[in-house]
N, C-alpha and C positions, 0 to 999 in steps of 0.2 A: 449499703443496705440493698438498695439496688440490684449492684452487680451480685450479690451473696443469693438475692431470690432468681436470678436466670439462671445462675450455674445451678442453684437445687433442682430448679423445674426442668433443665435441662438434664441434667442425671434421673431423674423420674422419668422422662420423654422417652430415654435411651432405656433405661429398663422395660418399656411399654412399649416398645417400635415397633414386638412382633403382634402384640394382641391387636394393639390401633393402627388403625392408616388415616390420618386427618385428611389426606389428600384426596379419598373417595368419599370425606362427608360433601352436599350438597350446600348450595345457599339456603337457610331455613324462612318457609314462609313468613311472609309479614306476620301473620295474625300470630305463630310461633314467639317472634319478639315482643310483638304487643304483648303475652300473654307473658313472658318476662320480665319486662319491665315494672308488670300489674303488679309481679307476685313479690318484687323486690321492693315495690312501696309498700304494697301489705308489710312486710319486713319491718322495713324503715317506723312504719307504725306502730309496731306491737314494741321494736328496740325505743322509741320513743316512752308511750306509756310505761316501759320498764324504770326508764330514767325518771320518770316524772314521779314515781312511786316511790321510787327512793328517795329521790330529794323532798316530796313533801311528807312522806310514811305514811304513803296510803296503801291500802292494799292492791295489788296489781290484780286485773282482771283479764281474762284473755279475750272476754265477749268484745264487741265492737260494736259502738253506739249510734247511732243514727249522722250524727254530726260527722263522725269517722267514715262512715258509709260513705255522707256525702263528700268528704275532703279527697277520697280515693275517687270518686266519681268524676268532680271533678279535673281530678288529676291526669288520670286516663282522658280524659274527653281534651285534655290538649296535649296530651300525646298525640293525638288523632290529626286535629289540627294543625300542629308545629310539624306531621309527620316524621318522630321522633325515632319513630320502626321501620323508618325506611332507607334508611345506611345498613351498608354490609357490617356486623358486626367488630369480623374480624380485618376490617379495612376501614375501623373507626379512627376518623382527624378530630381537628380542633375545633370543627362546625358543629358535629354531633355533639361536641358537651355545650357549645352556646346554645344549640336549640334547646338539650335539657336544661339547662340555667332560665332561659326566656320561658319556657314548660312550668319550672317551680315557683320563680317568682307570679307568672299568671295568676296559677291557681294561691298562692298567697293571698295575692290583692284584689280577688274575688273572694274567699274565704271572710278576709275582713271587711269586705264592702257587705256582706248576708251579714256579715255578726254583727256590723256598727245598725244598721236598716233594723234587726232583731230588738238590738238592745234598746233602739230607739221608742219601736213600740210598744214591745212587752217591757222593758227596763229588766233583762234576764239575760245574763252571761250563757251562753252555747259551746264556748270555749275556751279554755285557758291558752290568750296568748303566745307565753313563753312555747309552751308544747306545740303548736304551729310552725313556730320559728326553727324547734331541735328537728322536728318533721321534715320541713323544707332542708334545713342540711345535712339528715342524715341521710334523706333519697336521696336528693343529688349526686351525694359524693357515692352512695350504692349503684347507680347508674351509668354513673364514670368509671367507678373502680370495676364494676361490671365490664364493662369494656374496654379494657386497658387487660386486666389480664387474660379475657379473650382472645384478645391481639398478639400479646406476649406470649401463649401457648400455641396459637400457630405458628409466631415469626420465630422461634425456637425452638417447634418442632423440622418446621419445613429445613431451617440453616442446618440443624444437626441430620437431618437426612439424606441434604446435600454437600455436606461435610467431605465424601470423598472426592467428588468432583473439581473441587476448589483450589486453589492455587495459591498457595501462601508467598505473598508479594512484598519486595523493598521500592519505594519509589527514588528515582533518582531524582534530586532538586531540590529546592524549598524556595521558588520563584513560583507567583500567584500562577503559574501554568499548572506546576508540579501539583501546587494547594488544590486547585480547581479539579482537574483527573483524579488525587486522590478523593476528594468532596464526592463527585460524582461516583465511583465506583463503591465507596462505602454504603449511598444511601440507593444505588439500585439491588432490586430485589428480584429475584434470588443474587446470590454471589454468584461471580465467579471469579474474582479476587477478592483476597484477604488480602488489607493491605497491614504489613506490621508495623510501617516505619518509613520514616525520609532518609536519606543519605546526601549530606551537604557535604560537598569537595572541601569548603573550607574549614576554619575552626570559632564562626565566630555566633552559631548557632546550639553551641555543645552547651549539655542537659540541661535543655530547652524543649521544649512539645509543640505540635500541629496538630489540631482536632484530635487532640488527646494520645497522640502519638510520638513517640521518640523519634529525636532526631539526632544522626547516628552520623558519626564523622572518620572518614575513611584512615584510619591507624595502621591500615594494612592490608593484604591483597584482597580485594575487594570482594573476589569471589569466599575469599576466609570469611569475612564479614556476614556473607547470606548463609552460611553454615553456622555459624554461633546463632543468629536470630533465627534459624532454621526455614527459611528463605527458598523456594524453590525456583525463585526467577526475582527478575528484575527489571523494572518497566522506566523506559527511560522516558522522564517528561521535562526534564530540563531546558529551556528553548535556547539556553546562551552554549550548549555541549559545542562542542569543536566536534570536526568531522574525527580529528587525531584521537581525541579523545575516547570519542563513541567504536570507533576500532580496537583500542587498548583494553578498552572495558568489557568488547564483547570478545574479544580473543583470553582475555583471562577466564571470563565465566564459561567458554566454551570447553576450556581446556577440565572444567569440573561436570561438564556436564550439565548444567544450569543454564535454564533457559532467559534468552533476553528477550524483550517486547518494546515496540515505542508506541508511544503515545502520541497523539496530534495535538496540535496547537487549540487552545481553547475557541480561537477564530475559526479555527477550519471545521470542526464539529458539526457533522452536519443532522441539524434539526430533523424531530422524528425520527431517528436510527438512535438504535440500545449505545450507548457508550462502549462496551464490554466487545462490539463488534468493530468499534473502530481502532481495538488495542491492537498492533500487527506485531505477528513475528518478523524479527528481525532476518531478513532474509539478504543471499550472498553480495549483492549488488552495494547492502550496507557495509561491509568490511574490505571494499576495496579501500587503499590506502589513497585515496585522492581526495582534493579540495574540490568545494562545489566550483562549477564553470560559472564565469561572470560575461555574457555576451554585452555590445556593444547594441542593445535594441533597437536603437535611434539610426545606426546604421545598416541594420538589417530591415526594417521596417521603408525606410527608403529605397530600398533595393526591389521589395517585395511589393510590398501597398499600391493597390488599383495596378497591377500590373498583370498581365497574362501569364500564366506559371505552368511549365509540364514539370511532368515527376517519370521517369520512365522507371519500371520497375514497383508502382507504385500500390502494388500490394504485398511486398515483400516484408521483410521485416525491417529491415534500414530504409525500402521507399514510404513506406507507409507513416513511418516515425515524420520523415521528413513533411509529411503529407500532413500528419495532424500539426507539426510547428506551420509550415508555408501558413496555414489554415488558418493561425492565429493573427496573422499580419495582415489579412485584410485582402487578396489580392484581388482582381476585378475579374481574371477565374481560373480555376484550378482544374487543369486537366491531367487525369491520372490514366494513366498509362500501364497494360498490362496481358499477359496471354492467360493469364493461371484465371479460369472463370469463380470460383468459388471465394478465394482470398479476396479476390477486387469485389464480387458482392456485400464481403464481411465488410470491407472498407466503406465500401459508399453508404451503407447502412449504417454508420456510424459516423460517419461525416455529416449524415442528412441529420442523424438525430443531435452532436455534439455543435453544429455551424449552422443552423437552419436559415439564417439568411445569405449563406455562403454563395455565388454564382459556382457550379463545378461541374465537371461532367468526369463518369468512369469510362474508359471506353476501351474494351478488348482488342489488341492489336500487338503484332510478333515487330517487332523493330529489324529484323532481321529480312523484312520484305521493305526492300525500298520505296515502292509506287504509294503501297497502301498510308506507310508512314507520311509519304511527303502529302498526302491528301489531309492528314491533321494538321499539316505546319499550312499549309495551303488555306483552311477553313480559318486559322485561330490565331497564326503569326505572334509564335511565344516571346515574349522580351528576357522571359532566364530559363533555362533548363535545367533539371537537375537531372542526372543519370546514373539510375542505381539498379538499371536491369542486365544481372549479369547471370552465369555459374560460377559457382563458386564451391562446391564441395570436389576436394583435393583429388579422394579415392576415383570418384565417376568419371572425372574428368583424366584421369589416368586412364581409363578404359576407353573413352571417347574423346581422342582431341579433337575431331575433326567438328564434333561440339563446340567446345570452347571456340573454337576459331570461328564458326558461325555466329557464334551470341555474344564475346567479349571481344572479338577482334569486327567484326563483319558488322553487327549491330551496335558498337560504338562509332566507327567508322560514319552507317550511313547517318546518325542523331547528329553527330559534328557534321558531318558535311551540310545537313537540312537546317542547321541552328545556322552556319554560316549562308548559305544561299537565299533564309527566310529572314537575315537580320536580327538574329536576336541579339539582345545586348551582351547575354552573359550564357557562360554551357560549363555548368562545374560537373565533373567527373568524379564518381566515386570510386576510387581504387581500395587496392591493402600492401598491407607490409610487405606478404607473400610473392608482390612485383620486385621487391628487392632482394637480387642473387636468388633467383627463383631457383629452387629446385623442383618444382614441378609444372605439368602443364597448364593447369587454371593460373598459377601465379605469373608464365610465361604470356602466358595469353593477355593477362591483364600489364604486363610489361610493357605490349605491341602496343595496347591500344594508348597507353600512356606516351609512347614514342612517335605514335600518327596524332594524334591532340596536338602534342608540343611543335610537331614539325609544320603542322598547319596556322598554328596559329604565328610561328615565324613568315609562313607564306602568306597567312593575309596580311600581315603587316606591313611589309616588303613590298608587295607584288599585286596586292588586289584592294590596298589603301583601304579594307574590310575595317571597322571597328567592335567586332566580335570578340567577347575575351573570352577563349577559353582557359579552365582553372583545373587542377588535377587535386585531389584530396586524396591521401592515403594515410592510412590506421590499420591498427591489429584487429585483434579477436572480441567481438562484441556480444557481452553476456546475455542469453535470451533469443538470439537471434537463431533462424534457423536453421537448426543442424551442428548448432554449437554447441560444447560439451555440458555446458550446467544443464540444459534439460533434458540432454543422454543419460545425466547420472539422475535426475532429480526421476525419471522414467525405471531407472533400473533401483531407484531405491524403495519406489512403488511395490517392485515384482519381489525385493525382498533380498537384493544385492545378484552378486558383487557388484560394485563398481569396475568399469574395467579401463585403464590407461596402456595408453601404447608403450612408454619407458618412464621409468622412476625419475630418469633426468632432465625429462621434457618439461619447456620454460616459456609461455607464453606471456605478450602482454595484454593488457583487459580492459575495456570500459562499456559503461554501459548502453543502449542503444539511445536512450533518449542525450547522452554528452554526446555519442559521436556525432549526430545528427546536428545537433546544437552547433558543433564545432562545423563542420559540411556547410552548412548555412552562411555563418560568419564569413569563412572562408573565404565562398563564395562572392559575395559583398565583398570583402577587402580586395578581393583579387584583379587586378589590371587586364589579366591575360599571360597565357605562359607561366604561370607560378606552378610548381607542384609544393601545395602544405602538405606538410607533417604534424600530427597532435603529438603533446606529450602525454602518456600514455602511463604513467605512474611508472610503481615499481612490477620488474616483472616478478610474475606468478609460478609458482613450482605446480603444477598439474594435479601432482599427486597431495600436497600441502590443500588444495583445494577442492579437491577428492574428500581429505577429512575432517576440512569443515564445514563442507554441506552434511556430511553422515552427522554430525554434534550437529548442527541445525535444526537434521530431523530428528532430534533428541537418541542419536545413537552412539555406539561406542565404535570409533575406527578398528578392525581388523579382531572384534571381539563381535559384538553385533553384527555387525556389517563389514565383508572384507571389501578389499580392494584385490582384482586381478591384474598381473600386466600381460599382455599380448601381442609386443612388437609393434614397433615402428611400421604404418600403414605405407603402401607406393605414395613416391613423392614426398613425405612429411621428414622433417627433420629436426632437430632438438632445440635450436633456437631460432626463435624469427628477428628478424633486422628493420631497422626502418630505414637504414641509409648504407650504400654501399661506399664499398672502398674510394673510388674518386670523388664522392659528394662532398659537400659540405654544408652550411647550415646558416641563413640569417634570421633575425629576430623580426618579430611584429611586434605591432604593442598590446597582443593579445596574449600574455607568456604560457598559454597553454597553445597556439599555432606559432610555427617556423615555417621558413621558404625554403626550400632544398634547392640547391643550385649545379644545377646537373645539366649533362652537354645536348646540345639540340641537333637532329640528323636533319640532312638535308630533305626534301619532302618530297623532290621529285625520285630520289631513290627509294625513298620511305613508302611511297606507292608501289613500285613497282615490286619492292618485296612482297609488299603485302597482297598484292593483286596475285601472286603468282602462290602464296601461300593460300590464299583462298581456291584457289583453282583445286591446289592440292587435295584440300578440306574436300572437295565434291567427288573426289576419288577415294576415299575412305582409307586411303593409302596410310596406317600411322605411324610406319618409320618416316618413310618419306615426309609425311606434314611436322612430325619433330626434331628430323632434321633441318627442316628448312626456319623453323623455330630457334633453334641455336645456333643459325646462323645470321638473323637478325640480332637476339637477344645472346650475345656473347658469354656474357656471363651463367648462361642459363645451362646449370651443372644437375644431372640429376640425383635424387637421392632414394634406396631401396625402391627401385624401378625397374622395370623390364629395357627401360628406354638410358640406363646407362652403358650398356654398350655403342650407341650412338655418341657418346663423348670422346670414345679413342679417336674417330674417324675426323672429330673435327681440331 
């Protein structure tokens, strides 16, 4: 009966939507409801005398007799009282009808306390009773029912107005998370989910209901299933989903064009904030095909805790990452390390607000000047380093080696040498893949600096009984990170496409900044000295395959909406990246997301002298000359769609 009176009052709404706008009536004065409430007891009383005339066959009068006067007077004077007119009508709860109930009984038991005192003295009846009692229940429930469908005429206009807006929703789960999000989103107001329905993976829930809602058991491809219930997305709030899973699921609905959304943990929900703003679009970082990273905290925390800690690079995107983990371990202080003035302000101003008992300092500084560096190792004597201030975009560094060779050869150089001269315990190096069979200059560059690391720390060991470890880390392509392709495309889908890729066959591997970093750290901590780790990296990525599920992300259609352009392989870049070259080979940790790579160590006294003489090169701007001298350290260093592969005949 219920449901039968919203849908009519909702078809009368929609017919009336152009003449009304509810949404521009006001709050109506108090004195407004008081004067309705009046007029709805007058009611209640005249429907009363109607009843009482029939049941006894008297004639009904419409006049109203002194006693009546006074029973409405009274009535009104605790409305007043109970301030019964002072709730918004149409944001009437369950407190407004106990006041009227406490309002009608009142005026009851003052009615018969005048009429018992009357009867006493005069011994003359005032009033009948029974007629009282019809009285008191038929305003009541006039007063309730009064605002019940006040209520129901807003909340039934407003939803049908906002109807288009809305987003007809399946939730994934039927574990009290799933209950809870769905609970939540139905009873905030306005929508902006509809939710239809639960979908349980298994079958031991089938035609069965949640808060009056089906629960729908997956018979078939999943995204088929939001098409029959007519489903425009799907909100995952299942907390037990596998990572495996939650990829399968959002790669079938993307392939429909249907949007996915996750949901937060009922713990995590943070107070004060709409629910409806905490539902995220599932974005690319979710559909990598990787398991969550399980660090070893107790061993990282040991490494870090009450310890002096620099970050060079540490407004970058990978120093910074690293900057807010170090941050959480407590260390005795964090010195962040950087020349870029803007991004390190962004940083400290977010370190001060997210660590406010943090000890830490930002301090602008080129690593590439000796003196000035050694004056921080000088003041603050770090016990770990981490070093992730490098160059790193492929193209620029093709136009300028003599860059690279300053900031990833020259500027790794002097960090290790001032980490080993000021004792620090530990100097993990942040490299990449692009060091292996580099075919370009950034990747050669970051080869060198990989090959002076390793050869020093064979010469402290040897030769200067140093207990310094240093540690080399290398990984691929890190989503988010600056100058990386997801937010080249996530920018050009902004502008309204294409997307543009350099070859259809191009194959990168991928994770995201906050794993790599996590992994960098570990690392670190497990590392003795002289190791270079490798992450494993999942499966790799096809460019253009992730070209088209950022376009289905941003709810569009691959190469119909939004194309995709290709425009040649850039200087330097080549179709696969590597994480181990032909002589390497690979041992396990017991962390099976890090390996050792076990690769040969140059001797250090030669290992200087190239480098000293390639540096010399760098200040002459010279860039055959500095990339030949480049592949002739780094042997294997072939180039690819370069200016600089004619220097490969010669060597």
């Amino acid at each position: 009966m219920y449901k039968k009176f919203k849908q009519a009052l909702f078809l009368v709404l929609e017919s009336s939507k152009k003449r009304l706008n509810f949404k521009n009536i006001g709050y109506l004065p108090r004195w407004v409801i008081l004067a309705f409430d009046s007029l709805i007891i007058v009611i209640s009383l005249l429907a009363t005398k109607i009843i009482v005339s029939k049941i006894s066959n008297q004639i009904f009068e419409f006049n109203f007799t002194t006693t009546e006067l006074v029973i409405i007077s009274v009535n009104i004077i605790f409305f007043i009282l109970y301030r019964t007119y002072a709730g918004l009508i149409r944001h009437s709860t369950f407190l407004d009808a106990v006041r009227f109930l406490v309002a009608t009984i009142s005026t009851v038991i003052v009615i018969l306390v005048v009429y018992y005192i009357y009867y006493l003295y005069k011994s003359a009846e005032i009033i009948f009773i029974p007629s009282l009692l019809i009285y008191s229940v038929i305003s009541f429930c006039g007063l309730f029912l009064f605002r019940v469908v006040v209520k129901q005429v807003f909340e039934v206009y407003i939803s049908s107005s906002q109807k288009e807006g809305e987003i007809n929703v399946l939730v994934f789960g039927t574990d009290d998370n799933a209950i809870g999000i769905a609970s939540a989103l139905k009873s905030k107001k306005p929508h902006r989910y509809n939710v239809l329905g639960f979908i349980d993976k298994g079958d031991k829930n089938k035609s069965k209901q949640i808060l009056g809602l089906p629960i729908i058991n997956i018979e078939r491809n999943i995204a088929v299933t939001l098409r029959i219930y007519k489903a425009q997305a799907l909100i995952l709030a299942d907390k037990e989903i596998t990572k495996r899973e939650t990829v399968a699921i959002i790669d079938k609905c993307l392939d429909y064009n249907l949007k996915v959304y996750r949901a937060p943990l009922l713990s995590d929900i943070e107070e004060n904030k709409n629910i409806t703003s905490q539902i995220e679009k599932i974005q690319i970082e979710d559909i990598l095909e990787r398991d969550p990273i399980q660090l070893d905290n107790k061993l990282v925390a040991k490494e870090i805790f009450n310890k002096c800690v620099f970050v060079t690079g540490g407004a970058g995107s990978i120093g910074s990452e690293i900057v807010r983990q170090v941050a959480g371990y407590k260390p005795k202080i964090l010195i962040i390390i950087d020349q870029a003035e803007s991004p390190l302000y962004d940083i400290q101003l977010e370190i001060k607000n997210n660590f406010p008992k943090l000890n830490f300092k930002a301090v602008i500084n080129d690593i590439r000047d000796f003196n000035k560096t050694e004056m921080l190792f000088q003041q603050n004597n770090p016990d770990v380093v981490f070093h992730a201030a490098a160059y790193k975009h492929v193209p620029l560094m093709e136009s300028y080696p003599y860059e690279a060779i300053f900031a990833n050869v020259l500027g790794s150089k002097n960090i290790a040498d001032l980490s080993l001269k000021y004792d620090a315990a530990k100097f993990v190096m942040v490299s990449t893949d692009k060091a292996v069979n580099p075919s370009n200059v950034m990747g050669a560059s970051k080869r060198i600096a990989e090959i002076y690391v390793q050869a020093l720390q064979e010469y402290t060991k040897k030769d200067l009984k140093k207990n310094t470890g240093f540690v080399t880390t290398r990984f691929g392509n890190v989503l988010g990170s600056n100058g990386s392709v997801v937010p080249l495309f996530k920018k050009q889908i902004e502008k309204g496409g294409p997307l543009t890729i350099t070859h259809p066959d191009i194959i990168r591997y991928f994770m995201t900044i906050s794993e790599a970093c996590q992994l960098v750290i570990e690392a670190g901590a497990m590392g003795n000295g002289g190791e270079v780790f490798i992450f494993d990296m999942g499966e790799a990525v096809k460019i253009i395959d992730l070209a088209k599920k950022i376009i289905r992300l941003a709810g569009y259609t691959p190469n119909k909406d939004m194309h995709i352009k290709v425009i040649g392989l850039r200087p330097g870049e080549k179709l696969y990246e590597e994480l181990l070259n032909d002589k390497s080979s690979t041992l396990p940790t017991y962390n099976e997301k890090i390996m050792i790579v076990k690769v040969e160590t140059d001797d250090y006294n030669k290992v200087c002298k190239d480098i000293s003489e390639l540096i010399d090169l760098a200040y002459t701007q010279d860039k055959e000359n500095i990339v030949s001298k480049m592949k002739e350290i780094v042997p294997e260093f072939v180039s690819m769609n370069s200016d600089f592969q004619k220097l490969d005949k010669k060597i």
